[in-house]
N, CA, C and O of each residue as an XYZ file, in Angstrom:
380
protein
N     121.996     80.637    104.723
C     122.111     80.310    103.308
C     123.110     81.269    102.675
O     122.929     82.476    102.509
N     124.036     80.662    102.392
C     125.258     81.513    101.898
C     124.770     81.324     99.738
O     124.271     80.381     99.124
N     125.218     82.639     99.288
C     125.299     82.268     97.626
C     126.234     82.662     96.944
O     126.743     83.783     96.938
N     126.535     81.629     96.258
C     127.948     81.749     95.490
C     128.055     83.165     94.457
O     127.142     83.985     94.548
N     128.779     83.327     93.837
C     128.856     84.310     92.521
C     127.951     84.024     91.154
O     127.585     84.829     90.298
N     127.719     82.592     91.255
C     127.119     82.164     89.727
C     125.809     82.659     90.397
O     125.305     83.694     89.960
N     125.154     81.927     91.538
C     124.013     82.721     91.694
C     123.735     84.064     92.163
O     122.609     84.182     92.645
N     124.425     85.067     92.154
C     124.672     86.273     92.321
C     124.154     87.090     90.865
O     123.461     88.084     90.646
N     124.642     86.432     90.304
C     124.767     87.094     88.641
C     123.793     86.022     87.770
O     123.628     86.208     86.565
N     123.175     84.915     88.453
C     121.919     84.888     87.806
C     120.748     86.006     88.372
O     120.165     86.846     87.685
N     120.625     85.813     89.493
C     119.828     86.865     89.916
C     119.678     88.153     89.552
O     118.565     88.678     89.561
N     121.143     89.022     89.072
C     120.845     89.875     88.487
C     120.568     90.106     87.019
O     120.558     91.209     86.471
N     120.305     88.726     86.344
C     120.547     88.733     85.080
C     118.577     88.823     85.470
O     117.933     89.804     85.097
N     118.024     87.848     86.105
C     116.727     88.015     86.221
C     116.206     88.882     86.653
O     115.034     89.030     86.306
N     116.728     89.750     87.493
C     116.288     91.058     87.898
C     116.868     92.052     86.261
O     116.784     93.269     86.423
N     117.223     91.756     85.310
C     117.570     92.708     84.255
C     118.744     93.686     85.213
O     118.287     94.826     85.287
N     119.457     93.628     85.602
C     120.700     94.646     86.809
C     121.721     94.258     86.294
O     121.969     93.063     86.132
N     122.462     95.177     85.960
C     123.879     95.464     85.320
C     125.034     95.320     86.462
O     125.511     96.448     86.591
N     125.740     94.335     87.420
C     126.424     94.581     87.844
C     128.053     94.669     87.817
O     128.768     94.582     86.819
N     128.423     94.849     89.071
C     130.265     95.404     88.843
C     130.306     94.064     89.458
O     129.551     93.715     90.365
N     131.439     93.154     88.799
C     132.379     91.970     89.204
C     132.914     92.074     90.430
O     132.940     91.168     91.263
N     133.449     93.430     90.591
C     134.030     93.445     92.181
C     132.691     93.699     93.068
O     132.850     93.236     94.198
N     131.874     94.085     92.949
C     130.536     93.776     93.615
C     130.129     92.829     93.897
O     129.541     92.825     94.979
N     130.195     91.557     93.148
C     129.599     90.329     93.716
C     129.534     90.077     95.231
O     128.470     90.085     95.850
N     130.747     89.849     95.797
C     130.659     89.474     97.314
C     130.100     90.279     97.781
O     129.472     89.670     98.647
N     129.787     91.469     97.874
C     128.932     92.066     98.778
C     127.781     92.059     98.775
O     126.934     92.123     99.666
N     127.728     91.925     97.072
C     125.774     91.025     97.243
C     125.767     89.953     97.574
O     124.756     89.555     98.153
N     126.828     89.078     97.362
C     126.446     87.765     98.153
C     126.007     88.054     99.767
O     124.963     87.759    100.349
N     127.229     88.752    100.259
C     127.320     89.100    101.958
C     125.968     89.984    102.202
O     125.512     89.596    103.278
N     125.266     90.845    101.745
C     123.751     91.819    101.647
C     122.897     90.366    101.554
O     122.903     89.833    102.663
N     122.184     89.597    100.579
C     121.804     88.663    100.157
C     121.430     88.032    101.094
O     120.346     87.948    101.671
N     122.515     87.518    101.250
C     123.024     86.174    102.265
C     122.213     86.428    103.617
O     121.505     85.652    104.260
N     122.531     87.709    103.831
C     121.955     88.240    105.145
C     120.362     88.626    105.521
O     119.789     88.754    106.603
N     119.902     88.753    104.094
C     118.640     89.202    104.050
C     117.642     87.873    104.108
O     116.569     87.682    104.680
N     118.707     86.815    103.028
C     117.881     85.315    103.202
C     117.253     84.596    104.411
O     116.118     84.190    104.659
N     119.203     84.592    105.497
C     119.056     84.304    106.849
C     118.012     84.701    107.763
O     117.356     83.879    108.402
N     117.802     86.304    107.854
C     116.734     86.713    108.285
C     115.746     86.329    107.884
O     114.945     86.078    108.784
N     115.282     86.093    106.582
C     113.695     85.093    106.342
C     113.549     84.342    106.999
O     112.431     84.077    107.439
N     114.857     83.561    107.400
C     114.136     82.136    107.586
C     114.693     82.700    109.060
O     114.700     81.595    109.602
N     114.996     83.282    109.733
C     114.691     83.240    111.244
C     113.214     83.991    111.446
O     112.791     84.048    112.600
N     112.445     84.544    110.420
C     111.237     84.983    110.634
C     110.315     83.678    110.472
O     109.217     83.613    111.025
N     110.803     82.706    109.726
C     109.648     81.952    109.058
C     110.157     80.805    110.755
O     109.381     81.112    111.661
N     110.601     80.333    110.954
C     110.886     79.882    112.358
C     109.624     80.207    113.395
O     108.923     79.391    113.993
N     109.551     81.797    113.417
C     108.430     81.753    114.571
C     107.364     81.494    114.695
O     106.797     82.066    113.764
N     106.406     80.793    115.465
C     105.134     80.045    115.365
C     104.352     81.137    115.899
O     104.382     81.784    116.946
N     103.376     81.142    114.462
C     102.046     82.451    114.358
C     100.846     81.619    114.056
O     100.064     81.868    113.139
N     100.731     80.440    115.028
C      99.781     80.044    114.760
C      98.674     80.556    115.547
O      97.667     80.086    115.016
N      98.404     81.127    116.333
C      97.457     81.435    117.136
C      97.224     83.340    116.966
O      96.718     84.064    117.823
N      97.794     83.794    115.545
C      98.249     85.124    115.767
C      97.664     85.399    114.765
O      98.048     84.832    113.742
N      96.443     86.434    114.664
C      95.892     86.586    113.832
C      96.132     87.688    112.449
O      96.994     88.484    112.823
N      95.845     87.916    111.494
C      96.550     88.961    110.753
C      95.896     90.382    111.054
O      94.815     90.674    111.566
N      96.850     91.096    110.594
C      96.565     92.419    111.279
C      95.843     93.320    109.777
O      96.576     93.248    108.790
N      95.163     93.728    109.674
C      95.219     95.206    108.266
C      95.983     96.458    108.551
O      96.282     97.295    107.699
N      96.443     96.546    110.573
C      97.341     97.850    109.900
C      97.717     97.180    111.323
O      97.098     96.526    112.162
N      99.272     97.750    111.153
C     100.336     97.114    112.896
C      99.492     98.320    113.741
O      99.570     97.969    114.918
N      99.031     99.075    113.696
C      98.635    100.030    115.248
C      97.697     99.735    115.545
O      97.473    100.225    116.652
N      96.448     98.838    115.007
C      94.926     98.280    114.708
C      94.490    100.336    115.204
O      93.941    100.771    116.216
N      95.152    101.245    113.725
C      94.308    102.031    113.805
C      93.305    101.950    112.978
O      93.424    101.156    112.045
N      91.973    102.800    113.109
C      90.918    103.058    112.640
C      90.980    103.982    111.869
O      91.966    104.593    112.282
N      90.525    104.627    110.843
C      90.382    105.925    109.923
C      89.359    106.580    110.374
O      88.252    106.339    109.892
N      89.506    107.506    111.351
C      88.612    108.613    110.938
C      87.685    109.101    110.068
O      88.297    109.679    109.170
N      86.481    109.154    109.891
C      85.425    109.495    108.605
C      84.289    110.492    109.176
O      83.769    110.153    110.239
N      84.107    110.995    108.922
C      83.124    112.222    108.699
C      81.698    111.526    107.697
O      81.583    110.822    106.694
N      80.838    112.178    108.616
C      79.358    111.933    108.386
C      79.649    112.229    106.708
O      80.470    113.050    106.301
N      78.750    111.336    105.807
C      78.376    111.566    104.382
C      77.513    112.310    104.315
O      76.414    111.758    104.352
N      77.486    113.765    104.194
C      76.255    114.983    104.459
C      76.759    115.821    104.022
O      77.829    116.380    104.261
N      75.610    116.041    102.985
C      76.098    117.813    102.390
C      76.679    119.044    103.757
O      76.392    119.030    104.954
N      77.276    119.697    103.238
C      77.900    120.359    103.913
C      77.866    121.795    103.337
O      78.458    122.677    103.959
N      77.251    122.072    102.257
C      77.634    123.176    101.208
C      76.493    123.422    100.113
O      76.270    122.566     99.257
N      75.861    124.486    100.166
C      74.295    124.208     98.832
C      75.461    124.489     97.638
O      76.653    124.794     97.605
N      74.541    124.242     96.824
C      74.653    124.224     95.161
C      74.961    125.472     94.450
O      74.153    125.996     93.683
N      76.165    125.965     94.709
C      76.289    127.701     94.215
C      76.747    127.116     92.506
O      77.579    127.700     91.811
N      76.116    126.069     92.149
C      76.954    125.681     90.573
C      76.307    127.277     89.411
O      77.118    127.707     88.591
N      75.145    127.834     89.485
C      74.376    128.691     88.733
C      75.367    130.275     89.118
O      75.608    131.012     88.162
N      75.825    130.640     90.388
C      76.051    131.671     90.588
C      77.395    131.250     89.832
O      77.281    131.677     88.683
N      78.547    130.634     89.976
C      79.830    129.975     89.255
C      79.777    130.237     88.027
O      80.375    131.137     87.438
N      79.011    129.408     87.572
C      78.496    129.799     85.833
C      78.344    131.502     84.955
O      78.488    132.016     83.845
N      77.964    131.832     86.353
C      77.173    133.445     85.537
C      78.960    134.196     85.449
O      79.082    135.122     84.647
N      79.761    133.930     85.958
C      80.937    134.919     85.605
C      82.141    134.186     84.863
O      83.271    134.612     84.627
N      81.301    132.407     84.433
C      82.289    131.901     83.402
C      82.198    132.285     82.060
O      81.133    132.523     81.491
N      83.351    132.351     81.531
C      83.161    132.865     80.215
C      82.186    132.252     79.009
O      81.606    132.938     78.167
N      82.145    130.888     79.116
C      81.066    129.981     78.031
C      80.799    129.035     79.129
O      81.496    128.940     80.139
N      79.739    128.339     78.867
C      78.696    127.501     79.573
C      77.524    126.862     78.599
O      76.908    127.428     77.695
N      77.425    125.661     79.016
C      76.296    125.069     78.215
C      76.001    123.358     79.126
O      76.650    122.462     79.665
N      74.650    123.718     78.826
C      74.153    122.578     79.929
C      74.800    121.768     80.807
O      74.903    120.544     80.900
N      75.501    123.322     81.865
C      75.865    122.781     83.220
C      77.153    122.752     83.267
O      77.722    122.688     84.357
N      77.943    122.801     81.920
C      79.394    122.363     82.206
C      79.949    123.469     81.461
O      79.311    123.979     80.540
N      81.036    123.852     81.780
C      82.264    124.638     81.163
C      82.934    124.490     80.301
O      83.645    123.486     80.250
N      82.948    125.498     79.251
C      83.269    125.100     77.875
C      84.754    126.062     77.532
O      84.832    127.272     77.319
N      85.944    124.936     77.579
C      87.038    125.357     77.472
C      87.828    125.632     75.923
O      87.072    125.232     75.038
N      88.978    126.134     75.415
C      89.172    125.872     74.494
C      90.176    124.857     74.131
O      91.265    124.693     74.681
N      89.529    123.979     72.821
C      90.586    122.616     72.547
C      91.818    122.567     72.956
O      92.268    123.647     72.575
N      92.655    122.007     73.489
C      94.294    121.992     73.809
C      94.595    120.713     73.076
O      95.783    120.415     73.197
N      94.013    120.001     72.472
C      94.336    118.786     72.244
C      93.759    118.528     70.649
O      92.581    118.856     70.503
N      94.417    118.006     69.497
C      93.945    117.721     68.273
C      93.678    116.579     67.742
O      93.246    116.518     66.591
């Protein structure tokens, strides 16, 4: 699929893209090339090919959901400067 200049510069009018006049052909020739390749992708038969969620069919790693650490929130508190039921009391930055 080759594209002329008019559709060159609609496209960038729909993409909002400011282009250079002497630029056109090479977006046509970029374009052109990127189209072709679609459709030699859309060509190959994936009918029997199932979809993937990741190309390596890796797995994520996860770690047991288990405390790991007691509750030092009371010792934290005792050398913050203000505190009040549980949370840290900063000063306003914001009006």
């Amino acid at each position: 699929m080759s594209l002329d200049a008019a559709e060159i510069k609609k496209i960038a009018h729909l993409a909002r893209l400011g282009i250079n006049a002497d630029d056109i052909p090479e977006y046509s020739r970029n374009l052109s090339d990127i189209l072709a390749f679609v459709e030699q992708l859309n060509a190959v038969d994936t009918a029997g090919v199932e979809p993937l969620a990741h190309p390596l069919e890796a797995t994520q790693r996860l770690r047991p959901d288990a405390v790991s650490e007691t509750d030092n929130r009371d010792n934290f508190q005792k050398v913050a400067p203000e505190t009040e039921s549980g949370l840290y009391l900063v000063p306003q930055v914001i009006e």
